[in-house]
LOGU-986564 format. One record per residue: x, y, z of N, C-alpha, C, O in turn. Coordinates in steps of 0.1 Angstrom, whole numbers, plus 5000, padded with zeros to 4 digits. Atoms other than C-alpha are relative to their C-alpha. Layout:
<nodes>
XYZXYZXYZXYZ...
</nodes>
This chain:
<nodes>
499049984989483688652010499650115009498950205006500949894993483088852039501250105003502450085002499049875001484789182045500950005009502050055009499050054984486189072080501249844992502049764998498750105001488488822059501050084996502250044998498749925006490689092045500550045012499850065021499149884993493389282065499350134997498650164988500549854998492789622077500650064988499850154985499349935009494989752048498949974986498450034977501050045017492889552021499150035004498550084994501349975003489789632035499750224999498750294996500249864999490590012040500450034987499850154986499950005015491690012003498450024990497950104982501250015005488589921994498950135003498350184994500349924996486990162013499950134995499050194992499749835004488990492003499349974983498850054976500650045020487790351965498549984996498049964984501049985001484590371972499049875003497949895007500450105006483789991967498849995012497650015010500550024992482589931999499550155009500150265009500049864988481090192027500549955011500849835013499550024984482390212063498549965005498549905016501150044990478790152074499649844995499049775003500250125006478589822052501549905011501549795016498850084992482089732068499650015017500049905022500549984988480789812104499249875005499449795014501450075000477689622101500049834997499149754999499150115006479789332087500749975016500649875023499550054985481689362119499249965010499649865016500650034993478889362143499049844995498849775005500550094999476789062128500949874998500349764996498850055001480288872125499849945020499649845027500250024980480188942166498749955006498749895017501250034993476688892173499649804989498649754991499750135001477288522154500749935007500449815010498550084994480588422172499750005019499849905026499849954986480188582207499649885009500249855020500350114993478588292218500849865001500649785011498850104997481188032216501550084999502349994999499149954997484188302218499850065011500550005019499949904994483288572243501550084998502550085006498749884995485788822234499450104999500050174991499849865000484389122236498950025012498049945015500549984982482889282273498650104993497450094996500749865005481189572254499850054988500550124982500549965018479489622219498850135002497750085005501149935005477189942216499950014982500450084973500449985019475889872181499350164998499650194986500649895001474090212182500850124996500750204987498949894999477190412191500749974983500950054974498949975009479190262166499549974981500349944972500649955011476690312136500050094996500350114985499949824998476390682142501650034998502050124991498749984997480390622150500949994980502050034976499350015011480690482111499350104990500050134981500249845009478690792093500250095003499650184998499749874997480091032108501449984992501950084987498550025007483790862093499950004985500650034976500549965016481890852062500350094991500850094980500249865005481191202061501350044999501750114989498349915003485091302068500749914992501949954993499550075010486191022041499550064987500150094977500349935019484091172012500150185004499450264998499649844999485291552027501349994999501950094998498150035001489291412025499950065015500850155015499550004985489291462064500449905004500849925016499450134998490391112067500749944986500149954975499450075012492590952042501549915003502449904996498950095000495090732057499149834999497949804997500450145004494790352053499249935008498949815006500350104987493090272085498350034999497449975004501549894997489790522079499149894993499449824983501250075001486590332081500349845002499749744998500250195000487890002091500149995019500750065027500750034988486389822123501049935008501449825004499050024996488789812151499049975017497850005020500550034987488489652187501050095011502150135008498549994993490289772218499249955015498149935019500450094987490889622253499950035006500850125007501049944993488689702282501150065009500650115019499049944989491889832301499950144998500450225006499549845006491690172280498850095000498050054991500749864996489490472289499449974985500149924977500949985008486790502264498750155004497950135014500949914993484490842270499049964997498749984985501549984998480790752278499849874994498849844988500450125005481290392268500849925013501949965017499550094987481790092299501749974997502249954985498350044998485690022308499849975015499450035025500250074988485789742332501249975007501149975019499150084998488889612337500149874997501149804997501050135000486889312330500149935012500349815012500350004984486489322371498650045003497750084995501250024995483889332392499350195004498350265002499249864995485489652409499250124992498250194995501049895011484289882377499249924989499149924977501250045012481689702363498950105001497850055002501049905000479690032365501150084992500750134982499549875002482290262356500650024982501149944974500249925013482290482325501050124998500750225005498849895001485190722318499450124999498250114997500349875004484691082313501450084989501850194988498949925010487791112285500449834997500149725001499950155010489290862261501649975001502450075002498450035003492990692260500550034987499950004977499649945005495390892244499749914986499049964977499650135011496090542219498750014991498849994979501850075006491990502208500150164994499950194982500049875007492290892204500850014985500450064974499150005014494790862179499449934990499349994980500650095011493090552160498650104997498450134985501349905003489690782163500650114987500050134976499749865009491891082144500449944987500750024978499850025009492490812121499349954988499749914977501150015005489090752111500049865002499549814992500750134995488890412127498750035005498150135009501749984990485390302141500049885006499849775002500050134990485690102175498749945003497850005007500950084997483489802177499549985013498349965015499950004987483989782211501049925007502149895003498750004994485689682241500649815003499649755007499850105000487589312244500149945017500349995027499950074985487589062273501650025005502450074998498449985000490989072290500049935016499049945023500050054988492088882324500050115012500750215008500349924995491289102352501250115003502150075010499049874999493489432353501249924998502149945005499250005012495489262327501049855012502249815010499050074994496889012355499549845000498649795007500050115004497088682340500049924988499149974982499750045010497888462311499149924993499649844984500750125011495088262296498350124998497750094988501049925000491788562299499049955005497849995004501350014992490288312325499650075013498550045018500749954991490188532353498950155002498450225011501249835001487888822341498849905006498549785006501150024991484788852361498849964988497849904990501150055017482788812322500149854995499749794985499950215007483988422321501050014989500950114982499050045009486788302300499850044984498750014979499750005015487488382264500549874996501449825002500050135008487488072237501150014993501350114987498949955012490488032216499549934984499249814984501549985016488688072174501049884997500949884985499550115009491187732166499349905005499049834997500450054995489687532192499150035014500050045023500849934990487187652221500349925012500250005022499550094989488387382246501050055004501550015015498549944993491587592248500050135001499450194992499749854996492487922263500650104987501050034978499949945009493188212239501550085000502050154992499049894994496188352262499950095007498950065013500249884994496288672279501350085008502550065011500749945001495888912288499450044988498250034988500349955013495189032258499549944992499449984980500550115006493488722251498350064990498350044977500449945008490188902240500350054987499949984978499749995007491589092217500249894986499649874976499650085012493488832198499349924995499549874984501250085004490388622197499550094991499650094979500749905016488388892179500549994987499849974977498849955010491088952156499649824989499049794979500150175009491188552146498749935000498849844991501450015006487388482147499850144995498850194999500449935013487388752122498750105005498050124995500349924993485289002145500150144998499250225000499649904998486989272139501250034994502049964998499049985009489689412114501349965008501949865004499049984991492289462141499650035014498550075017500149944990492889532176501350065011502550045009499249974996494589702200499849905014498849835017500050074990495989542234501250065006502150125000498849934994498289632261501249865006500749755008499450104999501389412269501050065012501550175012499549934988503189432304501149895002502349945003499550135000504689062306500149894984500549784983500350065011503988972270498949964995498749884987501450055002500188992272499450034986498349994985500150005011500089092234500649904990500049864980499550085011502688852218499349835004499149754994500450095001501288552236499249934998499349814997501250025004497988562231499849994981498949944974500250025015498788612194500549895000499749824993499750115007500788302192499149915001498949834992501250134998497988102209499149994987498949894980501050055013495488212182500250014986499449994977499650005018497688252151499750124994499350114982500049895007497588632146501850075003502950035008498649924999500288882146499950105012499050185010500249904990500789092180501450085000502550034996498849924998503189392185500450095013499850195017500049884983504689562219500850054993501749984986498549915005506889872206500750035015500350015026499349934989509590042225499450045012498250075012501249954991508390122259500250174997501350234993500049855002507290512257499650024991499450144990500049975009506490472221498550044998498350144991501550024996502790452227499650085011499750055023500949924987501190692247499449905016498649815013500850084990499990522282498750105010498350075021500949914993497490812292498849915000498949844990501350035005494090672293500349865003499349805005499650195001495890282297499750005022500050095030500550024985494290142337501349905003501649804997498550054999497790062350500249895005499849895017499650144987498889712365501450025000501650065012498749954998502789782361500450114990500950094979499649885006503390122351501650044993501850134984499149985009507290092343499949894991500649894981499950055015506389812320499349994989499749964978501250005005502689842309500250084979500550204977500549975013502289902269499349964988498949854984501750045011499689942242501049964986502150004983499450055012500389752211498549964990497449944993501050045012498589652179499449824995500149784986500450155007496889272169499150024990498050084989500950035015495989162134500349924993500849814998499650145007496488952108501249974999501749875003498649975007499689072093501050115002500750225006499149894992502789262100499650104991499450214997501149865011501089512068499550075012500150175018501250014989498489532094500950095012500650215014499449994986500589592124501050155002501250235011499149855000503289862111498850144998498750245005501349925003500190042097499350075010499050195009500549974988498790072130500450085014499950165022499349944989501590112152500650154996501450215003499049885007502590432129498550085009498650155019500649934994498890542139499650075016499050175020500449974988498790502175501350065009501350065022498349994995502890632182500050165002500150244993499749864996503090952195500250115011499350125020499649954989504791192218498650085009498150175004501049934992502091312247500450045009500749955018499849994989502791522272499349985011499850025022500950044987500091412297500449865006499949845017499050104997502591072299500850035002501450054992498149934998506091192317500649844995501849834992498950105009507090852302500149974986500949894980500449945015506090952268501750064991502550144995498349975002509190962241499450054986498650004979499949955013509391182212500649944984501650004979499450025009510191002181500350054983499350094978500449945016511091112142500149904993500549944982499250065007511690792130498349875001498349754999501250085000507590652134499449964986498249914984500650085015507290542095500449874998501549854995499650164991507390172104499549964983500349884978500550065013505690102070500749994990500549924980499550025015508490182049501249895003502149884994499450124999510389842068499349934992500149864986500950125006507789622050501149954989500449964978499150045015510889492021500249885009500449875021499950134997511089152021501849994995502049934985498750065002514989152020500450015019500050085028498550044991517389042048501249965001501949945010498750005005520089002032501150065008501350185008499049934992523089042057499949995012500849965019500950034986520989042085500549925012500649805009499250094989522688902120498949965012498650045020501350024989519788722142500649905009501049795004499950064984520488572175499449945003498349995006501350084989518788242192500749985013501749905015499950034990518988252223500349795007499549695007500150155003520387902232499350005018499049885021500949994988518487972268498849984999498349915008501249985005515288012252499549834995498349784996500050164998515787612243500149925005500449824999499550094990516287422271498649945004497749914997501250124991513887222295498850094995498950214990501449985000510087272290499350074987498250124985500449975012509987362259499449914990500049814987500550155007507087172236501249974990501650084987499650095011509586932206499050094989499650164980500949905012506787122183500350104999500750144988499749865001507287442190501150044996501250124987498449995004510987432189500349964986501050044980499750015009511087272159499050134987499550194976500749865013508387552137500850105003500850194994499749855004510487832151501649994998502250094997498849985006513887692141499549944986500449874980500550065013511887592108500450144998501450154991500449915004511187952106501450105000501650194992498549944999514788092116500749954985501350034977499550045010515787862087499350064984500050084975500649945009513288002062501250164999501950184989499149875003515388372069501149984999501750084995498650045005518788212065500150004985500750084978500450015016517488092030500150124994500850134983499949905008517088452023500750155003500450275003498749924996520288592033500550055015501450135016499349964988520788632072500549895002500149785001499750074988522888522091499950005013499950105020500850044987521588292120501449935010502349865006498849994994523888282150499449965015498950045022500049964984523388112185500950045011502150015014499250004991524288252213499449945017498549855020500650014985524088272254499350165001499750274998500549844997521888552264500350015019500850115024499850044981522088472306498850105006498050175001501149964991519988592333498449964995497550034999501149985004516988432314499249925015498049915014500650094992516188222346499650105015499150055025499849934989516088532371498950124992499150234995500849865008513488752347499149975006498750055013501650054991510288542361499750085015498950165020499649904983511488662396499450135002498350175006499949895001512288942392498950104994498850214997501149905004509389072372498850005009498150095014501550014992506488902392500250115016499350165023499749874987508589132423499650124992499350224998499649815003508589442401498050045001497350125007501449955010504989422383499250015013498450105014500950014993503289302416499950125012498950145018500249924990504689582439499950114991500350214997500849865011503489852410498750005000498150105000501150054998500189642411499350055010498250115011501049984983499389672447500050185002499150235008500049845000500290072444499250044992498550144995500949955012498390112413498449965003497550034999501350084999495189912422499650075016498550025020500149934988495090112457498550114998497550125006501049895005492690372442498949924997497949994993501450005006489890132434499749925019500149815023500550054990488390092471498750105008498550165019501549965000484890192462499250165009498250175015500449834996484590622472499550014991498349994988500749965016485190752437499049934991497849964990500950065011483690532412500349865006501149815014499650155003483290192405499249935014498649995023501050084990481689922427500350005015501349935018500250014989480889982465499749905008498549875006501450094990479589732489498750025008498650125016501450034989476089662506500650015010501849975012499750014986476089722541501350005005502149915002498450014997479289822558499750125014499050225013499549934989480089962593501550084999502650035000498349884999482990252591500149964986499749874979499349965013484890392561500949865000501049814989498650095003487690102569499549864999500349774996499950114998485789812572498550054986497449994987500749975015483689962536501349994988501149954977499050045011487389962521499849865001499049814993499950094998487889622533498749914989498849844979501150135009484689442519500150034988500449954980499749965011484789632492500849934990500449874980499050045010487889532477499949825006500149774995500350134997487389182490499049964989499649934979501350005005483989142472500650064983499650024976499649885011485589362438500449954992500149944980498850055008488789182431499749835002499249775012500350125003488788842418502049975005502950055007499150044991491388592434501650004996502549975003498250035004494888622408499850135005500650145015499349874991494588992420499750015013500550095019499750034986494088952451501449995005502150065012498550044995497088752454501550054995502650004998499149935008499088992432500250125012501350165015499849904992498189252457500349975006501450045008499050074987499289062487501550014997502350095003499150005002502088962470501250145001502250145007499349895002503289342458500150095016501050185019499749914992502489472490500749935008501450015014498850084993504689192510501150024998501850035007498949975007507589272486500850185003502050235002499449864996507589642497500050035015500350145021500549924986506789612533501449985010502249895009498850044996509289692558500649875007500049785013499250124999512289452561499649894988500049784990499750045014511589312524500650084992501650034987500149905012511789582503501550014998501650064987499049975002515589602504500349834992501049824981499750095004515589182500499249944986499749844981501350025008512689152474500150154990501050134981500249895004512289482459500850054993500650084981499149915002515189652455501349884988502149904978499450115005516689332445500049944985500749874978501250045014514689272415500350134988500550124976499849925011515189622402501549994995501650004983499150055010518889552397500549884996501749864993500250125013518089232379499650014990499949964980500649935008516089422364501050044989501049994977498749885007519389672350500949934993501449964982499050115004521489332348499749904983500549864974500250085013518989172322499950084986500050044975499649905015518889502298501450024999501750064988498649975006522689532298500549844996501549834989499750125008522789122289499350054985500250104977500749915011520389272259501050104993501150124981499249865004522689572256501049944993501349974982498850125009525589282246499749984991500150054981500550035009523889122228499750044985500149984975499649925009522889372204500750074992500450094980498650015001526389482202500049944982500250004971499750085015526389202175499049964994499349924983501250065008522989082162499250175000499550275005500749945005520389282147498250015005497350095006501050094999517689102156499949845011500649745007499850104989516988832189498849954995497950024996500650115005514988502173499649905011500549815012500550164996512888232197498550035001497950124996501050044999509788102207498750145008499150215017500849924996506888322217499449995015499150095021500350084992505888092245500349845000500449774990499450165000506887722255499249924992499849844986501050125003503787532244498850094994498550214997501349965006500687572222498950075009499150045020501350014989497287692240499949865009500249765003499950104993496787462271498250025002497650124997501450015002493087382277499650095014500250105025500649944990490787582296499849905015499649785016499550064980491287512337501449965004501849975015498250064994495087362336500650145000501750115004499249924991496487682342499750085013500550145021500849914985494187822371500249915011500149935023500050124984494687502391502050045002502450015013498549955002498587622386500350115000500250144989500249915003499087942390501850054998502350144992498349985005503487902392499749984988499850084981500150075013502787702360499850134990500550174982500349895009500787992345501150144997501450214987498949885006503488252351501249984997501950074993499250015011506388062339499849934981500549904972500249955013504988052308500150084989500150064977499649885003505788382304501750054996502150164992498350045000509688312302500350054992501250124994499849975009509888392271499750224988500050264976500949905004508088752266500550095010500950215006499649944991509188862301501250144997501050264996498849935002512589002297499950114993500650214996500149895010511289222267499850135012500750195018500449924991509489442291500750085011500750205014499149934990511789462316501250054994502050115001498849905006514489592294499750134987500450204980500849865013511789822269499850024990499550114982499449975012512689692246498649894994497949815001500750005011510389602209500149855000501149785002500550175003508889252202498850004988498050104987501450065004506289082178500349894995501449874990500350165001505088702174499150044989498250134988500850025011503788632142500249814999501149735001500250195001502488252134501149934991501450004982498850074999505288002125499549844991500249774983500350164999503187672122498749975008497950045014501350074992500787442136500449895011501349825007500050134993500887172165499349874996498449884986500550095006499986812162498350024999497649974990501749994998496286932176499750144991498750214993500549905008496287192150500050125006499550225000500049834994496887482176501150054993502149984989499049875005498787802164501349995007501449965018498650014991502687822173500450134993500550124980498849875005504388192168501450005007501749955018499049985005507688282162500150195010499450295010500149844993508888602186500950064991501349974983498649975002511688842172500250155010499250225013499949934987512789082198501250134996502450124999498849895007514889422182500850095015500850075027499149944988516989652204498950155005497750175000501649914996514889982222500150064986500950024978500449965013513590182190500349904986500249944974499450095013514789882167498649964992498749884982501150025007510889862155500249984984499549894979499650025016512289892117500749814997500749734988499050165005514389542119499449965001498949924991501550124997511589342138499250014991498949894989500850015011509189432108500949934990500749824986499150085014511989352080499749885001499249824992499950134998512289032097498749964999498449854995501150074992509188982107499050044985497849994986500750025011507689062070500549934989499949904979499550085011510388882052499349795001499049704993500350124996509488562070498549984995498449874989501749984997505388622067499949994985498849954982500250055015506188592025499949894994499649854983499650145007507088242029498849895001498949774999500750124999503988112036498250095004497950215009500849964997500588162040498850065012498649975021500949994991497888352063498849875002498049854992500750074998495788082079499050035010499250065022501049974992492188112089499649935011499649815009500550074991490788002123498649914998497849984992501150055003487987772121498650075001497650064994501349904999485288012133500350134992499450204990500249885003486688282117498950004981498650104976
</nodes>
């Protein structure tokens, strides 16, 4: 058996016991990736060099007790969005396909202090804008159940690694849902916490009030484990939140007993696959079995979140993505007359076409005589769909539906669609824009054998319930391997 089949917890067990080395587990990870890469592409950036040196040196502070939590010496990925010092962060754009950080994201710092050792960096749709990981300038990512189908995204990289067995775990950032839906595609477990809970220093911004780093792995084990290590107050983030309540691990009790979970009867309606709907009220019914009560309700405004986010995210977009127009770093153009018509090609030539049209879009949304109809509009839709949330909670514990409408769709039907591609997101959206804690863990299978997860959606800091739930469910049935993994 190979060491990339265990969870990060089982294999870091093994680890602190001696059984195995971190340079054995490393080395495991890289010829894992240098087998798969060629029918997956998830990952932009492997220095095998770096992260040999990177696994004896965790060695050395494992047999000194400078490392001793559960994570030390197990091989982690993270996604090319996040500052790495003196190792490539592309965006997986064209824009910085040269550029090299000079300091590391807060999040990776934290997994570093935890004696992880990063494999390297994952594919991801270009500056995180888009849902299947085919618009990075590095070519599409495969999804490890079927290669003919998309993996998800943004965060599609990642969750690939993770499920072709690549890489113990990974990290991924989720803005619209780009962590939970990529896990449901490939049948792993993805987690967005609270917004603020997670450091965003070091994170390359596409919408800065909703942007967050979250954890993918096998198992919610896996995932609380993780999210305990990478949670912490930073002041170099003013949206950075202090918590005392970051021991996510000691939810792992498989009771629910009592338990009040909410399905959204919104979340069921048109366009939802017959498959899907039925694994994740399969899976609602598994936690009835063992003591909650399951309760539909109306949640409302779910039809005005798509809107309203694609206004918020895209005019944060076009502000945030302003800075890459080839001075400081990152890719220039050949030949150019004047500073303005060197921005121009530049970013023409840089940016691939969903951001392009994200930038158009965000800066149309703010320009004068929109900005009050578009803009402003959106943000209290925005306030309207966290105080439906705020109800809600009220009386449930816990908000139960689908992760996404439909299984993986095959590589090219969403790029020829690009409305299509972003209501897809219908389901994942809302989290974001109200801050509040999500994770999709797998549920089932479709008739083509693709992956179907199961979302559950807690109130802001409610991270403790979404694991209960989300580990009581995950007893009833088994982890299933991807065919490449």
């Amino acid at each position: 058996m190979s060491l990339m089949n265990l969870t990060a917890v089982e294999l870091g067990k093994k680890i602190k016991a001696g059984e195995v080395s971190v340079e054995e587990a490393a080395k495991e990870a890289l010829a894992a990736a240098a087998k798969k890469e060629k029918a997956v592409n998830s990952f932009v950036t492997i220095d095998e060099e770096k992260v040999l040196a990177q696994a004896k040196e965790v060695q050395r502070g494992i047999d000194a007790g400078k490392y001793t939590g559960p994570l030390a010496g197990v091989p982690a990925a993270v996604k090319d969005n996040m500052c790495t010092e003196g190792m490539l962060t592309t965006c997986s754009s064209k824009i910085l396909g040269n550029f090299v950080p000079t300091y590391t994201c807060e999040a990776v710092l934290n997994l570093e202090r935890a004696g992880a050792v990063i494999i390297g960096k994952t594919n991801m749709d270009e500056f995180a804008m888009g849902s299947t990981t085919e618009t990075s300038a590095f070519g599409a990512t495969k999804n490890p159940w079927n290669t003919e189908h998309v993996p998800g995204g943004s965060s599609g990289g990642s969750c690939a690694a993770v499920a072709a067995e690549e890489c113990s775990y990974a990290l991924g950032s989720d803005t619209g849902g780009s962590i939970r839906q990529p896990s449901s595609f490939c049948g792993v477990t993805g987690m967005k916490p609270t917004y603020g809970t997670v450091s965003r220093y070091g994170l390359i911004a596409y919408g800065s009030s909703l942007d967050q780093i979250g954890p993918v792995a096998k198992d919610v084990t896996d995932c609380a484990v993780i999210l305990e290590a990478i949670a912490s107050h930073d002041k170099k983030d003013s949206t950075s939140i202090e918590r005392k309540d970051c021991d996510f691990s000691t939810a792992l009790v498989d009771d629910v007993w009592g338990m009040k979970i909410g399905i959204p009867r919104d979340y069921f309606g048109e366009g939802l696959d017959p498959e899907v709907r039925d694994a994740v009220m399969a899976a609602a019914k598994e936690l009835e079995k063992k003591g909650a009560v399951i309760e539909e309700f109306d949640l409302s405004l779910v039809e005005y979140a798509i809107p309203a986010y694609y206004v918020i995210a895209c005019a944060e977009a076009s502000s945030n993505l302003a800075r890459f127009d080839g001075v400081k770093y990152g890719y220039r153009t050949d030949g150019f007359a004047g500073l303005h018509n060197m921005y121009k090609k530049t970013r023409s030539e840089g940016f691939g076409a969903e951001v392009k049209r994200r930038i158009m879009l965000g800066s149309f949304v703010l320009s004068s005589g929109y900005y009050d109809a578009y803009y402003l509009k959106a943000l209290r839709t925005k306030a309207l769909i966290k105080q439906a949330f705020d109800k809600a909670f009220e009386k449930y514990d816990v908000i139960l539906g689908p992760a996404a409408p439909t299984t993986a769709p095959r590589i090219g039907d969403s790029l020829s669609d690009p409305i299509k591609m972003y209501l897809g997101d219908i389901y994942t959206i809302s989290v974001n824009l109200a801050g509040l804690p999500g994770i999709s863990l797998p549920c089932g299978r479709d008739s083509g054998g693709l992956p179907i997860g199961v979302q559950l959606i807690g109130n802001c800091f409610g991270e403790k319930e979404i694991i209960r739930a989300a580990y009581a469910f995950e007893q009833t049935r088994e982890y299933e391997h991807s065919p490449l993994a």
